[in-house]
C-alpha positions in Angstrom: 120.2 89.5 108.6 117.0 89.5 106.7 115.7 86.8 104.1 113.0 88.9 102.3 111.1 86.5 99.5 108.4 86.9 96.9 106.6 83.7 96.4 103.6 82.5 94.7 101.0 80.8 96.8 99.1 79.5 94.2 102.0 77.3 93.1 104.7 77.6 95.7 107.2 78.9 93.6 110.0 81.0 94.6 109.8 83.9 92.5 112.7 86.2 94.6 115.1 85.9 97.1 117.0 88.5 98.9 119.2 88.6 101.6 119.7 92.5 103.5 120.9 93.7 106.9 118.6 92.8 109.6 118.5 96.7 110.3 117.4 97.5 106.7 114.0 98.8 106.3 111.6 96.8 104.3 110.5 99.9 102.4 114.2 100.8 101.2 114.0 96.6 99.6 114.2 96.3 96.2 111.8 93.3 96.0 108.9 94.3 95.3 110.5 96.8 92.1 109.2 96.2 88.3 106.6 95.3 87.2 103.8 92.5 88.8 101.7 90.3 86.2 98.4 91.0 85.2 95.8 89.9 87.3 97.8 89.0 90.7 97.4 89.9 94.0 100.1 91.3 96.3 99.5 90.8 100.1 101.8 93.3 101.8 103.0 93.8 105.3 103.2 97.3 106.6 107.0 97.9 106.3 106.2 97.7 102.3 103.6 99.9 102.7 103.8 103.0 100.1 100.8 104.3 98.3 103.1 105.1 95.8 104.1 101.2 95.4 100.2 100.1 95.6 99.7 102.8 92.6 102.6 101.0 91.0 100.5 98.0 91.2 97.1 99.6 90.2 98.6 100.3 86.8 100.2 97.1 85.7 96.0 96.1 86.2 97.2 94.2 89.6 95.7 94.0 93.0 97.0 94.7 96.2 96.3 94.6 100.2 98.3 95.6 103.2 97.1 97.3 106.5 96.9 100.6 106.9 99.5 102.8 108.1 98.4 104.7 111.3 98.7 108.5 109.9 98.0 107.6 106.5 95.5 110.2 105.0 92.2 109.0 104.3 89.8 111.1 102.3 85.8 110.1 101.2 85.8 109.2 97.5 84.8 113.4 97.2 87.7 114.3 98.2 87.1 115.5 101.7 88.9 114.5 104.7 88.0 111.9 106.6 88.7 112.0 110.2 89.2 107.9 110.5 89.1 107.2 114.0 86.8 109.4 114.7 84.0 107.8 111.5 85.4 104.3 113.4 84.6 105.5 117.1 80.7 106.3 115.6 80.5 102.8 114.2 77.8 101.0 116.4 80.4 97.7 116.2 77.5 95.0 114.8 79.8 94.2 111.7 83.1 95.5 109.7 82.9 99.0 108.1 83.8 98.5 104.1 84.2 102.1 102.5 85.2 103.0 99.2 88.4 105.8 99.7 91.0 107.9 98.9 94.2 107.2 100.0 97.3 109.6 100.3 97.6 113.1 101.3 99.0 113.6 97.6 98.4 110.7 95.8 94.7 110.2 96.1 94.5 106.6 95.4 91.0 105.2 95.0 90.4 101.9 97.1 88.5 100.3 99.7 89.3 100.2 103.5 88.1 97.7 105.6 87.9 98.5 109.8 87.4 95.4 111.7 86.6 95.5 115.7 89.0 93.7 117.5 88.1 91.6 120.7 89.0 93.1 123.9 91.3 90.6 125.0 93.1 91.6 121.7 92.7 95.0 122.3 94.2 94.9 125.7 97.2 93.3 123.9 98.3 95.6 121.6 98.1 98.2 123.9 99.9 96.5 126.5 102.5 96.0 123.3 102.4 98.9 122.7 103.4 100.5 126.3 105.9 98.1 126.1 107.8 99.1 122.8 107.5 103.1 123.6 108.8 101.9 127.5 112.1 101.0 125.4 112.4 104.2 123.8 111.3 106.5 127.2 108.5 107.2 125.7 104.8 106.6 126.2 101.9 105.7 123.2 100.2 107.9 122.1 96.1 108.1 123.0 95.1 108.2 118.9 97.7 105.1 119.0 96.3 103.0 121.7 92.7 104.2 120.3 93.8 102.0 117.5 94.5 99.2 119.0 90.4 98.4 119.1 90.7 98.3 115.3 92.3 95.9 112.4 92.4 98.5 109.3 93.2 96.8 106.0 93.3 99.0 102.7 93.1 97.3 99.2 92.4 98.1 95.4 90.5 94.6 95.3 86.4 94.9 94.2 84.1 93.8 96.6 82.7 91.4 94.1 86.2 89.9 94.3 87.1 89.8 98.0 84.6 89.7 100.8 86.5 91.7 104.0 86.1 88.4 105.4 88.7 87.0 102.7 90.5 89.6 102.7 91.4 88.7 106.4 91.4 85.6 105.9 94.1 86.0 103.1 95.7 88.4 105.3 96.0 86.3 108.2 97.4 83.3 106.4 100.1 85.5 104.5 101.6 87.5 107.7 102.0 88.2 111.3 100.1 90.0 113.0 
């Protein structure tokens, strides 16, 4: 079993509750349907990532961040494809990359993606995470996969002028597991 909220952390109020089968996927939970007020930020994990939900929240003039999901397409605010891990690999690694975006092979959402280095010790981690969970399933990661694990990728429709990257990990951080 699941308990899946929505809160406010400005005030602490419970705004939803639902209970689901611990098996559920978080992106088949109803939580996070209607509307969003005005003017608030949504801070979600990667099992409620859709680009279809973060348009959702676009238009009812609402901000959102979440990570990004590893095979998600990226695009450069022209329209042409941007090869992610490759544009992070060429990154010299003195400070966060901060890019306006496209997001969505379809969808085309205009955001900002933030691509934050990792420390090695992390890095060595996730991968050794990572070997771990695919060791379960007989399989093995992937090398684009354990590339990624050098990288903390967050996506969002919040301005720079409203959120540094280092807020937005900061907010991140305080709102969800890593």
């Amino acid at each position: 079993m699941k308990i899946q909220t929505l809160w406010d952390l400005l005030t602490g109020e419970l705004i939803k509750l639902a209970l689901v089968p611990g098996r559920q996927s978080d992106a088949k939970s109803t939580l996070m349907e209607g509307p969003v007020p005005a003017g608030s930020l949504s801070i979600l994990d990667l099992g409620y990532f859709s680009v279809k939900r973060f348009q959702e929240v676009t238009r009812c003039d609402a901000f959102w961040i979440s990570r990004w999901q590893q095979g998600t397409a990226v695009f450069h605010p022209d329209g042409q494809p941007l090869d992610l891990l490759e544009y992070a690999r060429r990154h010299d690694g003195s400070g966060p990359i901060d890019i306006p975006i496209l997001l969505g092979a379809a969808e085309r959402l205009a955001c900002r993606l933030i691509l934050l280095r990792v420390p090695p010790e992390v890095a060595n981690r996730r991968r050794q995470k990572a070997y771990e969970k695919a060791q379960k399933h007989g399989r093995v990661p992937s090398p684009e996969h354990l590339a990624w694990c050098d990288w903390t990728v967050y996506v969002t429709n919040c301005p720079v002028e409203m959120l540094t990257w280092k807020e937005v990990r900061r907010l991140v951080s305080h709102s969800l597991a890593d």
